[in-house]
mmCIF file as gemmi writes it, N, C-alpha and C atoms, coordinates in Angstrom:
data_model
loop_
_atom_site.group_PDB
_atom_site.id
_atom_site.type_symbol
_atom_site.label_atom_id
_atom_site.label_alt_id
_atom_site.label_comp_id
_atom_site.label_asym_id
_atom_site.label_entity_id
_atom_site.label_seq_id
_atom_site.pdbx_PDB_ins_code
_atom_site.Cartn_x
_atom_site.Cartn_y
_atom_site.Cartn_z
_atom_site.occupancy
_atom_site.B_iso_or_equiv
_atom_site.pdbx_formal_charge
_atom_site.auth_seq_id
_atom_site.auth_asym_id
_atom_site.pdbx_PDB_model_num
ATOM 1 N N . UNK Axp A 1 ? 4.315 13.727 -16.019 1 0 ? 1 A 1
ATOM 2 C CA . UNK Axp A 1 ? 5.174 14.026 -14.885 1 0 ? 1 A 1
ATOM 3 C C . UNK Axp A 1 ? 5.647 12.719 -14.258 1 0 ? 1 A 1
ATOM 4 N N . UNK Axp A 2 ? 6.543 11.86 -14.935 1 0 ? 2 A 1
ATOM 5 C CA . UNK Axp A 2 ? 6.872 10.848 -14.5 1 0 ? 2 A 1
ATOM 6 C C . UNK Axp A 2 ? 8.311 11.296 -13.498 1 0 ? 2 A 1
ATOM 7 N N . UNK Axp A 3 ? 8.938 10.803 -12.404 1 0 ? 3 A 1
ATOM 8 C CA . UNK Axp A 3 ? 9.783 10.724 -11.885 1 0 ? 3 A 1
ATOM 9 C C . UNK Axp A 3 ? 9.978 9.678 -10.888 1 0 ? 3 A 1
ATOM 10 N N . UNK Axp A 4 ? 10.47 8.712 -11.35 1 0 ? 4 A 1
ATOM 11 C CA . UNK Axp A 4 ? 10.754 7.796 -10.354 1 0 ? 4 A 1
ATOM 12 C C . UNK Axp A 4 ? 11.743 8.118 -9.045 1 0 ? 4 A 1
ATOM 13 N N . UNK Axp A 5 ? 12.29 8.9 -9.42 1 0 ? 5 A 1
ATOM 14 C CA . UNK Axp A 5 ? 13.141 9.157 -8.06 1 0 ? 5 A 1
ATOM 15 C C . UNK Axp A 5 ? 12.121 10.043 -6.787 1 0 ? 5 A 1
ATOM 16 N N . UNK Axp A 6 ? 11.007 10.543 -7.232 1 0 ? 6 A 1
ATOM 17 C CA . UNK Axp A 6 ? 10.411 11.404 -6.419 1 0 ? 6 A 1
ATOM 18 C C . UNK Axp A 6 ? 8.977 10.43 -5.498 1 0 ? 6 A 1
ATOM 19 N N . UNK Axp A 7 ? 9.733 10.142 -4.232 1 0 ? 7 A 1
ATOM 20 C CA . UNK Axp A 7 ? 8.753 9.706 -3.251 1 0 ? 7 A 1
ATOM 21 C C . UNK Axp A 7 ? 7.684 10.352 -2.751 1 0 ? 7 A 1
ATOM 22 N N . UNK Axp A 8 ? 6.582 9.974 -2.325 1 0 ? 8 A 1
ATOM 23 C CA . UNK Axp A 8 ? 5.003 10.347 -1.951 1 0 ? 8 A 1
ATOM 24 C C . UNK Axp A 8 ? 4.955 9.865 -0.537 1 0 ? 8 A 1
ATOM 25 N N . UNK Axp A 9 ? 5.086 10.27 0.654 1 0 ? 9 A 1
ATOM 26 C CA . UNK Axp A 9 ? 4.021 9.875 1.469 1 0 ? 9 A 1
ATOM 27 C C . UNK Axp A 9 ? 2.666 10.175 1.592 1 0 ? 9 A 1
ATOM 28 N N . UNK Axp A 10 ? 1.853 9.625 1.54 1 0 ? 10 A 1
ATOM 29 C CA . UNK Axp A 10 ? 0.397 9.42 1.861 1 0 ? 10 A 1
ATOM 30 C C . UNK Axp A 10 ? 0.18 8.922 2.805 1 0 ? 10 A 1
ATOM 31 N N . UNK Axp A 11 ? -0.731 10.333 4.187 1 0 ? 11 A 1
ATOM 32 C CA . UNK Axp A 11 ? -1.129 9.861 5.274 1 0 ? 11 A 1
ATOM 33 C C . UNK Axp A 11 ? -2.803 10.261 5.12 1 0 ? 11 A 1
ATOM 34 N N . UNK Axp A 12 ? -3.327 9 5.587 1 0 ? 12 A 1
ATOM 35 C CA . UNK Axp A 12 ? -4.997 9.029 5.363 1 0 ? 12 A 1
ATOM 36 C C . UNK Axp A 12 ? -5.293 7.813 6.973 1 0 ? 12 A 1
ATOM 37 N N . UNK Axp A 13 ? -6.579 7.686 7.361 1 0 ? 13 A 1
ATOM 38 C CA . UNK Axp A 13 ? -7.049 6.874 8.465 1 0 ? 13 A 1
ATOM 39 C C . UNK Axp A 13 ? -8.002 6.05 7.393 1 0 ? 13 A 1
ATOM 40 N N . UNK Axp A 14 ? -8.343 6.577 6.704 1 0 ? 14 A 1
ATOM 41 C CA . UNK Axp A 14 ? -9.23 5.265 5.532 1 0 ? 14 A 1
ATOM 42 C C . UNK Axp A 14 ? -8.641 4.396 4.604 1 0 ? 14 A 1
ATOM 43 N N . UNK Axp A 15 ? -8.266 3.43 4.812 1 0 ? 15 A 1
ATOM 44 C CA . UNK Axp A 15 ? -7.904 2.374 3.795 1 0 ? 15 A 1
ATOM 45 C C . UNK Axp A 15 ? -7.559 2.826 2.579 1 0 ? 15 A 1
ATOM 46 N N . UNK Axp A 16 ? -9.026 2.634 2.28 1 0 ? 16 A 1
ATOM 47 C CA . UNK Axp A 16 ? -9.43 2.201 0.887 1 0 ? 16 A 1
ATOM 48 C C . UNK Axp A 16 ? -9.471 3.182 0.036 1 0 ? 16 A 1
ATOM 49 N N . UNK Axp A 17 ? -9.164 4.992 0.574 1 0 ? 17 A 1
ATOM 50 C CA . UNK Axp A 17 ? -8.766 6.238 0.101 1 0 ? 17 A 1
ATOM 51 C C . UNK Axp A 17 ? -7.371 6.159 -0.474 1 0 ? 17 A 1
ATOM 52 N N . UNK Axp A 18 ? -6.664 5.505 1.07 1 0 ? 18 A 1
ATOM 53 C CA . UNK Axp A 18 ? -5.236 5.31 1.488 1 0 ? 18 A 1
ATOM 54 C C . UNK Axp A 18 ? -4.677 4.399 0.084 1 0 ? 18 A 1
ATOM 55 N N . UNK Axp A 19 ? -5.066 3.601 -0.046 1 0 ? 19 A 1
ATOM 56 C CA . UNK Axp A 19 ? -4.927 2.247 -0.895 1 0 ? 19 A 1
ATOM 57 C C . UNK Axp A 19 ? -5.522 2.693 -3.014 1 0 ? 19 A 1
ATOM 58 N N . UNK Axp A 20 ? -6.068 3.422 -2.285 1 0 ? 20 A 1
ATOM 59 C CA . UNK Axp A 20 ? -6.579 4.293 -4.143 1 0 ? 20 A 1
ATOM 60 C C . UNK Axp A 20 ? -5.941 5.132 -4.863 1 0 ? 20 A 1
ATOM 61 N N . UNK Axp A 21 ? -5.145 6.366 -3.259 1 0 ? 21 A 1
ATOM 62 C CA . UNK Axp A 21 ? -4.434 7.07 -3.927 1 0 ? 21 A 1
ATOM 63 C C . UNK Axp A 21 ? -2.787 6.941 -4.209 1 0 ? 21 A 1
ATOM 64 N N . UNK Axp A 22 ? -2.351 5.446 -3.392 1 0 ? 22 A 1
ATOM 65 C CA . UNK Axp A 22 ? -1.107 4.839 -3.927 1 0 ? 22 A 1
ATOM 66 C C . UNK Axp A 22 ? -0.96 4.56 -5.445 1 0 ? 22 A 1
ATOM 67 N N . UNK Axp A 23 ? -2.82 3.77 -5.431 1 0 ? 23 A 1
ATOM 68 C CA . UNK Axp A 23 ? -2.214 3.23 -7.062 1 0 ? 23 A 1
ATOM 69 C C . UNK Axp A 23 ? -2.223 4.338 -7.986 1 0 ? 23 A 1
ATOM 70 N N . UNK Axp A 24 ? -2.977 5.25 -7.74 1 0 ? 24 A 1
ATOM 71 C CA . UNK Axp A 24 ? -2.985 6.234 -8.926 1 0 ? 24 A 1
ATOM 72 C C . UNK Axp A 24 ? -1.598 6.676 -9.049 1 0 ? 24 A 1
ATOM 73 N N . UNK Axp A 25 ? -0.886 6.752 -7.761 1 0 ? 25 A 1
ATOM 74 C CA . UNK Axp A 25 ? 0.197 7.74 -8.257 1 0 ? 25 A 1
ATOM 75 C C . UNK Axp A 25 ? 1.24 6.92 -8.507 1 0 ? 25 A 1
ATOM 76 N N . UNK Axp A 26 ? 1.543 5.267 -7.884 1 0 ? 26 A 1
ATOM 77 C CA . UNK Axp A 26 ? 2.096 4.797 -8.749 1 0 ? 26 A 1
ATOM 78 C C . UNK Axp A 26 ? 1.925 4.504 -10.119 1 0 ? 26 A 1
ATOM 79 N N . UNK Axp A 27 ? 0.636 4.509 -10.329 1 0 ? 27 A 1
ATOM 80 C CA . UNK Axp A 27 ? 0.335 4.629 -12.241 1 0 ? 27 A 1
ATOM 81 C C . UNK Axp A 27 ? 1.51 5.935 -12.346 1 0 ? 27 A 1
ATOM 82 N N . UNK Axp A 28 ? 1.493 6.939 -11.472 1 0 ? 28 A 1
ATOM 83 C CA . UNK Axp A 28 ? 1.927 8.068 -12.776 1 0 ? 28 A 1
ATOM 84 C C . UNK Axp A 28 ? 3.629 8.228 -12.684 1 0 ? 28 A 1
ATOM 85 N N . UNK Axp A 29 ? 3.82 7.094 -11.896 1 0 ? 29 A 1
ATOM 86 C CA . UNK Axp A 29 ? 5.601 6.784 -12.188 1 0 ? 29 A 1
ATOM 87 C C . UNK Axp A 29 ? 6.536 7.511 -10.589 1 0 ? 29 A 1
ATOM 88 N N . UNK Axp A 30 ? 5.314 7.516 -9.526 1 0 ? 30 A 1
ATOM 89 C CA . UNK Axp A 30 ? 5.782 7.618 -8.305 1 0 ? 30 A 1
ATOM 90 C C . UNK Axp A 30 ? 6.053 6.846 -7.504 1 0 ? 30 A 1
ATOM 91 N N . UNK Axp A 31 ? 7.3 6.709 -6.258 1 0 ? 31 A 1
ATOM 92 C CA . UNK Axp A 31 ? 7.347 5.889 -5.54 1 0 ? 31 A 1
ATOM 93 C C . UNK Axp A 31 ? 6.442 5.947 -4.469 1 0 ? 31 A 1
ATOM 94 N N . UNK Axp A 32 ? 6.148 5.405 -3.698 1 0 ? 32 A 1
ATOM 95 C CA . UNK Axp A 32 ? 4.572 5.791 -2.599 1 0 ? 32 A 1
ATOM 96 C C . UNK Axp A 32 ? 4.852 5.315 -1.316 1 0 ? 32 A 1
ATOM 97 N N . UNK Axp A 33 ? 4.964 5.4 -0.083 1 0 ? 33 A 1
ATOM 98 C CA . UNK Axp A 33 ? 5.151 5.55 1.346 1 0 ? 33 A 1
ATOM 99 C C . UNK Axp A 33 ? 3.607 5.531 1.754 1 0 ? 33 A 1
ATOM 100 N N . UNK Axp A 34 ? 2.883 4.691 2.662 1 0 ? 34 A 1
ATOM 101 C CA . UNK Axp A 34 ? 1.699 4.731 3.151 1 0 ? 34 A 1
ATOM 102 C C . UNK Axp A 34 ? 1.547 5.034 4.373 1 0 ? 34 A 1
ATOM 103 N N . UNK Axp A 35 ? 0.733 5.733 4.944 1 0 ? 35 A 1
ATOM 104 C CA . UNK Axp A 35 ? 0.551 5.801 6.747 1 0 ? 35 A 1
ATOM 105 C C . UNK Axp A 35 ? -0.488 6.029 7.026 1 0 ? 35 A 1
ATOM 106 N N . UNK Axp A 36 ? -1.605 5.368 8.011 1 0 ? 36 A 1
ATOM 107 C CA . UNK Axp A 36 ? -2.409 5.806 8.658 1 0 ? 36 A 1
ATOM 108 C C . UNK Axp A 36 ? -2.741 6.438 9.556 1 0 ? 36 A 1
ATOM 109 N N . UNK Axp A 37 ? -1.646 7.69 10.044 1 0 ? 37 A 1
ATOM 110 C CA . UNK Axp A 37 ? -2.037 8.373 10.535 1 0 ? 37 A 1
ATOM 111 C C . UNK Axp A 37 ? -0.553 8.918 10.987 1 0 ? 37 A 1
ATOM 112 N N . UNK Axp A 38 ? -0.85 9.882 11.85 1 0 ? 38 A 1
ATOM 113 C CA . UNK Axp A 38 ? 0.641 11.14 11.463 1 0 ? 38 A 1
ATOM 114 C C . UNK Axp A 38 ? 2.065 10.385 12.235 1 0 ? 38 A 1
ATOM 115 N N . UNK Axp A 39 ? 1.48 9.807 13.486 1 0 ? 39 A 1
ATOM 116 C CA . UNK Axp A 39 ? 2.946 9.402 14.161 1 0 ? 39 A 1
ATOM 117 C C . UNK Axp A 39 ? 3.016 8.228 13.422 1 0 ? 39 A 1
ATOM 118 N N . UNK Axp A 40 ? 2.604 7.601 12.336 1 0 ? 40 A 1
ATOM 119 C CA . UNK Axp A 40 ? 3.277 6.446 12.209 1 0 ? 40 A 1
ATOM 120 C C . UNK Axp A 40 ? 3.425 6.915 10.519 1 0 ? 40 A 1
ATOM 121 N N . UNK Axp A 41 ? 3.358 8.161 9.739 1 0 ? 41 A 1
ATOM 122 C CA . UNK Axp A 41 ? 3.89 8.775 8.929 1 0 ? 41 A 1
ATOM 123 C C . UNK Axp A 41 ? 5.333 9.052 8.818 1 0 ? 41 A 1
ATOM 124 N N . UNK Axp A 42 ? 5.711 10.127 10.58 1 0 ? 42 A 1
ATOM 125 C CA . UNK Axp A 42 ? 7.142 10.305 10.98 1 0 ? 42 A 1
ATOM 126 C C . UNK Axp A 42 ? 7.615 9.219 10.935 1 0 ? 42 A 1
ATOM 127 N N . UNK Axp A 43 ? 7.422 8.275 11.381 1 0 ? 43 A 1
ATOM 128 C CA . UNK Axp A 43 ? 8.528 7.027 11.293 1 0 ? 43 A 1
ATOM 129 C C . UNK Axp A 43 ? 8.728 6.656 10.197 1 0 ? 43 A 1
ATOM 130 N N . UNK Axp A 44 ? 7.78 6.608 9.676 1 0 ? 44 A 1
ATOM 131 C CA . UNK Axp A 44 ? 7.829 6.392 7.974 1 0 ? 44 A 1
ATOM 132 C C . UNK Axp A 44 ? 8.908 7.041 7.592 1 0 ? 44 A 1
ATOM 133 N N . UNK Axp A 45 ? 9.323 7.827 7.494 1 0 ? 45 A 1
ATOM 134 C CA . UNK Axp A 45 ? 9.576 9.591 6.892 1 0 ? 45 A 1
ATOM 135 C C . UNK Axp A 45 ? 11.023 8.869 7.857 1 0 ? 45 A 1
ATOM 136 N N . UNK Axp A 46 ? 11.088 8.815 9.189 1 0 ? 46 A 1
ATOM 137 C CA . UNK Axp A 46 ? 12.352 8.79 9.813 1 0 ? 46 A 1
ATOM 138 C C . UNK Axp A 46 ? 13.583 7.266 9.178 1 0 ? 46 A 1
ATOM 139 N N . UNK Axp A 47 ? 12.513 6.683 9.037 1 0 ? 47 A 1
ATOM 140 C CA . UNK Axp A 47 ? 12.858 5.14 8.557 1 0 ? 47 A 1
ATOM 141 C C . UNK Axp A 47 ? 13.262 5.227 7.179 1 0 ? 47 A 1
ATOM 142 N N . UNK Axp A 48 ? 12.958 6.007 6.161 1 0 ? 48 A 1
ATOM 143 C CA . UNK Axp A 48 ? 13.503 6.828 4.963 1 0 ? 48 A 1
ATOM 144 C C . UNK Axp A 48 ? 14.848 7.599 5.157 1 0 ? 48 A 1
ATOM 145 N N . UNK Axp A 49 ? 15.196 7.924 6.082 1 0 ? 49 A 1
ATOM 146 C CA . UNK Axp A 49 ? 16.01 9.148 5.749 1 0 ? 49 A 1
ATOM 147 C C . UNK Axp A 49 ? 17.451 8.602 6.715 1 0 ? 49 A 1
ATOM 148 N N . UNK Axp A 50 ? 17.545 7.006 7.069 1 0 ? 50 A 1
ATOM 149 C CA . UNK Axp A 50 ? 18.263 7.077 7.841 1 0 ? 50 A 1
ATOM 150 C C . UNK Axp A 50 ? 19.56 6.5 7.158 1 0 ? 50 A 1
């Protein structure tokens, strides 16, 4: 299931969860968005779409 056009946000408060499950899914040919926690997800997400 490779698709490079298909972005991931990942919101986690643990790092090193946060930081594990980027690489996996960039292994599987995803782009990846990180956040530690939900309001700084939306911006994420808002800062994407503008």
């Amino acid at each position: 299931m490779k698709n490079a056009s298909t972005t991931i946000l990942i919101i986690d408060d643990e790092p090193a969860f946060l930081q594990s499950m980027a690489d996996y899914l960039e292994d599987q040919g995803f782009q990846v968005r990180m956040a530690q926690n939900g309001r700084v997800g939306l911006e994420v997400m808002d800062n994407e779409h503008q």
